[in-house]
N, C-alpha and C positions, 0 to 999 in steps of 0.2 A: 399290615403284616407284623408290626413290631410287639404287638400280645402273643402273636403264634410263635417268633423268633425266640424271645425272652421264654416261653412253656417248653420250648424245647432244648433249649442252651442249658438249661436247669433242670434238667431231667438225667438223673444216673444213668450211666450208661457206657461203660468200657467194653473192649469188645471183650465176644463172647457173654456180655452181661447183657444185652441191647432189647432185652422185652419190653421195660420199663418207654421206651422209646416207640417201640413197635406198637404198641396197645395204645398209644398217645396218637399215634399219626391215623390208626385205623378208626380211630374216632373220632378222626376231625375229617376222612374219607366219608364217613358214612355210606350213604346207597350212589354213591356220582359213582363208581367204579365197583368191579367185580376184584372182590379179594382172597386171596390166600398165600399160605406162610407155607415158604419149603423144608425142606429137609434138614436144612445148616440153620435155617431161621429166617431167612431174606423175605420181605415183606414184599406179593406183588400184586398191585393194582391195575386191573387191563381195563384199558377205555376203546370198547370198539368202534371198528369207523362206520363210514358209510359205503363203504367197499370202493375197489380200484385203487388203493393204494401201499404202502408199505407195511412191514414190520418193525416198527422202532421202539428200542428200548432205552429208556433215559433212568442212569442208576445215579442216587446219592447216598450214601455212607452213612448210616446211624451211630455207629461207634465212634469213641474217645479214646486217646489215647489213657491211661492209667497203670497202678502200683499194684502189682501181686505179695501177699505175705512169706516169707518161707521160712522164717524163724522166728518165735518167742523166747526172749531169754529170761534169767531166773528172778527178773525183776519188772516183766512184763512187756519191755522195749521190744518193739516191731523192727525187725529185716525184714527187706523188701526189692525184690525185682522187679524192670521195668513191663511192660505193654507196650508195644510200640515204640515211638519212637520222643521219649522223655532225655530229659538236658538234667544233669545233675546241679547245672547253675541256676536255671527254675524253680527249686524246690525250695531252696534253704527257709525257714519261718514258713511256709504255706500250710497249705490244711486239706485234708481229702478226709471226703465221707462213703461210710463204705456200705452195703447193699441192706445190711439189719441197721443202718440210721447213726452208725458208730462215726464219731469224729475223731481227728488223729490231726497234731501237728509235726511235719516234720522238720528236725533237729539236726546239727552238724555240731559234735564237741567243739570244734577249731574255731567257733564262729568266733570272730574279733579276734582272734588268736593269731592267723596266719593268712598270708596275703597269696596261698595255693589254694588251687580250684578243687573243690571236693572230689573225692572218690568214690563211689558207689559202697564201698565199703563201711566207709565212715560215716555215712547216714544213718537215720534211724526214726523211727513214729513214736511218738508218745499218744498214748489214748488213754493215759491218765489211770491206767494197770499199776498196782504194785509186785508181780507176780503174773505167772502162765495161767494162774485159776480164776482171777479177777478179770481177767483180759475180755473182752465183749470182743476181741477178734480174734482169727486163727489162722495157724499154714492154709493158705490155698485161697483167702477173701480178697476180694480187690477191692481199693481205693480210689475213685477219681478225684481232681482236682474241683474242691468246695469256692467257688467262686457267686456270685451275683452279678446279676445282667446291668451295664448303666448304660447312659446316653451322654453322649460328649456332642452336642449338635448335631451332627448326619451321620456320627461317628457312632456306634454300636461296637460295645466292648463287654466280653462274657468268653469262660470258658467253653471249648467246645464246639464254637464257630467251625473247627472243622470236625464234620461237618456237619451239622444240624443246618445253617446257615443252607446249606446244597438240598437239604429235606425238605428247609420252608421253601425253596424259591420251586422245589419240583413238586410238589402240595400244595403249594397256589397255583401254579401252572395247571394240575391236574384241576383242581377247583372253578377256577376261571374257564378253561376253553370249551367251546361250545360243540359245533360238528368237526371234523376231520375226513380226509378220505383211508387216513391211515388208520391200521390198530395200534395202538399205543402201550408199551407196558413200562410204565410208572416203578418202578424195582428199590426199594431202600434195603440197601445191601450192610450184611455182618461182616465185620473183622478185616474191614480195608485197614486197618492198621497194623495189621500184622501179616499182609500178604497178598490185598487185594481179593480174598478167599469167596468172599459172599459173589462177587461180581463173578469167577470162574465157572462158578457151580448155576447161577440164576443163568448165562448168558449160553453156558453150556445148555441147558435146558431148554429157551425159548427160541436159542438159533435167530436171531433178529436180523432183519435187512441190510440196517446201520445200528449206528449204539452213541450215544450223547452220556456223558461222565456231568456232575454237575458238582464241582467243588472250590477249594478256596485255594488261592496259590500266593507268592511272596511279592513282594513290594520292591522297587528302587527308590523312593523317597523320603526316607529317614537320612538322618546325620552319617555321613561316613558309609551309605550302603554299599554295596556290592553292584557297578552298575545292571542294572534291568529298566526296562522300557514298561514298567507297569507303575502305576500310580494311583492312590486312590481317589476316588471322586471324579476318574478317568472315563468310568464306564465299565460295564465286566470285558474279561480278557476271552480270547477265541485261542486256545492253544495251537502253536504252534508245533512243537517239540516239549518233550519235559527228559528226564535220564531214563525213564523205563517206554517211551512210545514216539512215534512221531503220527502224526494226524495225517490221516489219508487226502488228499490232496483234493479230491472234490469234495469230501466234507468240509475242507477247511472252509473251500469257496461258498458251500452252501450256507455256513454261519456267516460268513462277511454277507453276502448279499443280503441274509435275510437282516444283518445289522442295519445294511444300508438302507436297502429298502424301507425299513423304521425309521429311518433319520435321527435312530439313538447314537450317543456316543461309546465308541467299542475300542479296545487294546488287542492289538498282537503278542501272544507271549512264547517266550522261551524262556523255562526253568530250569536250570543246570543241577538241580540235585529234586528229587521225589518225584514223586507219579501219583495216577489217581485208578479208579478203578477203570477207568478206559483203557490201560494198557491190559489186563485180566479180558476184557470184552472184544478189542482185536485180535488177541492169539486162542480166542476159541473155537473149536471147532476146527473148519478149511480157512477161519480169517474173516472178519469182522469189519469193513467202512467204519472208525469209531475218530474219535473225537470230544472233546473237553471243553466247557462251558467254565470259565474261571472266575470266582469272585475275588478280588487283591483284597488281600487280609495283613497285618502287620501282626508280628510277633506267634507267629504258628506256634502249635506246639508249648506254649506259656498259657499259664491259667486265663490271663487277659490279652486274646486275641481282640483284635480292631478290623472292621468293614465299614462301609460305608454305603449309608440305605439306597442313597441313589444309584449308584452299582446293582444291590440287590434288586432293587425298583425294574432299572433297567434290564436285569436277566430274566425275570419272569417274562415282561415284555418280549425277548428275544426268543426266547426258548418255545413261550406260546406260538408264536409266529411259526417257528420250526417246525412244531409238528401237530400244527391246524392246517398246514395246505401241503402238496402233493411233494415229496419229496424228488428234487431235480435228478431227469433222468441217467446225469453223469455219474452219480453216487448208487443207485441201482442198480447200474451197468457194471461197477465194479465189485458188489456184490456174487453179481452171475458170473463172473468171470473165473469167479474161484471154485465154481461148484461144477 
């Protein structure tokens, strides 16, 4: 999977920008799935079963966070507002490439100057403009974070991790499993970064049984963290809670057993800040059985996010499992129960 993770970690793609992404994955679907692209843009691949079993939808996230332009000034210098959910202390020296190939570094006057954290204001892109008429960019272009994929031993570190990382594990998944009794739809969703928006509208539409989220969440094992009970190298995480959902309570079971059942190793998580598009996929409709497939990731939201293969090894494993055989019928039941 490490060719597919690295083609996709490397591929432009802010939300609302997410074609360049969408056209990549549908390529590497080929004829295994029935495809088509909605209205907002949400990419959905149905894999049908063999009948007698559910409707599940497993959605991961094509878009990145990223920098929108809103000024050129008389010397060429880029202002810029965020996409999502970007750190002003991330940026300083970095570099983002924007959708016509244009590179841009950006700049802080104060650098070395002042031991105060920048302000949004005080930022700024250089793209090597002397003036508004030179500029190869404009109000209104977005910029992502120009990084390269590497390997640190089982350690995988590339902008973008979230989440493309949740695209490969749900693109191999769809690649790999064989029959099911369920129909299956495969969803890589737009502009979870600014609202979970692709997931409202895709979940809205296909009304699904249950709903599987497949994304990256934070770490307690760095220097000084903030305690969490997720670690990398741990195994992927089965959410618990996060600040925008809590996992329905036979879903949750139905991910641990199918954990167990594998004899992989798995984390329980509670994330006190973010969500993923699983909470968009419970409150659709009359209410959604949903739930969160987590890959522990270090450093969200920084151009050099870190996972760990065996993690992502072990989610595809998990997830195949999930929904290649009959979905338990305590989580269907809570399904019918809202209808």
């Amino acid at each position: 999977m490490k060719e597919l993770v690295q083609t996709l970690v490397e591929t432009y793609g802010p939300s609302g920008q997410e074609g360049r992404v969408r056209r990549l994955i549908e390529e590497r679907i080929g004829g295994v799935a029935q495809v088509r692209t909605d209205a907002l843009g949400n990419l959905i691949a149905f894999k049908q079963g063999s009948g007698g079993g559910c409707k599940v939808m497993v959605a991961a996230h094509m878009d990145e966070i990223g920098l929108i332009i809103t000024h050129v000034d008389e010397k060429g210098f880029l202002r810029f507002a965020r996409i999502g959910g970007v750190s002003p202390a991330t940026l300083i020296g970095g570099r983002v490439r924007f959708a016509q190939g244009a590179l841009g570094v950006i700049a802080w006057e104060k650098w070395l100057r002042s031991n105060d954290k920048p302000e949004w204001k005080e930022l700024f892109i250089d793209v090597g403009a002397t003036s508004p008429k030179d500029s190869p960019v404009g109000v209104g272009d977005v910029g992502a974070f120009e990084r390269s994929f590497a390997e640190m031993g089982d350690r995988l570190v590339a902008k973008a991790m979230d989440d493309r990382i949740g695209c490969a594990i749900a693109l191999q998944t769809l690649l790999e499993m064989e029959s099911s009794p369920n129909d299956v739809y495969f969803v890589f969703t737009v502009q979870e970064e600014v609202g979970t928006r692709g997931a409202a509208v895709s979940a809205f539409g296909l009304e699904p049984d249950v709903a599987v989220a497949v994304d990256v969440t934070g770490t307690g094992d760095t220097p000084e963290a903030h305690p969490m009970a997720v670690s990398l190298g741990a195994g992927p995480a089965i959410k618990i809670m996060d600040s925008g959902m809590l996992t329905h309570p036979a879903v949750k079971e139905w991910m641990i057993g199918a954990a167990e059942g594998l004899g992989i190793p798995h984390q329980l998580e509670v994330l006190e800040l973010g969500s993923t598009d699983a909470r968009a996929m419970q409150l659709s409709r009359s209410g959604v059985p949903a739930g969160c497939l987590s890959v522990p990731c270090r450093y969200i939201h920084t151009p050099s996010e870190v996972v760990d293969y065996r993690d992502v090894q072990g989610a595809v494993a998990l997830l195949k499992k999930m929904v290649s055989e009959a979905v338990p019928a305590e989580v269907t039941a809570a399904k019918r129960q809202t209808v």
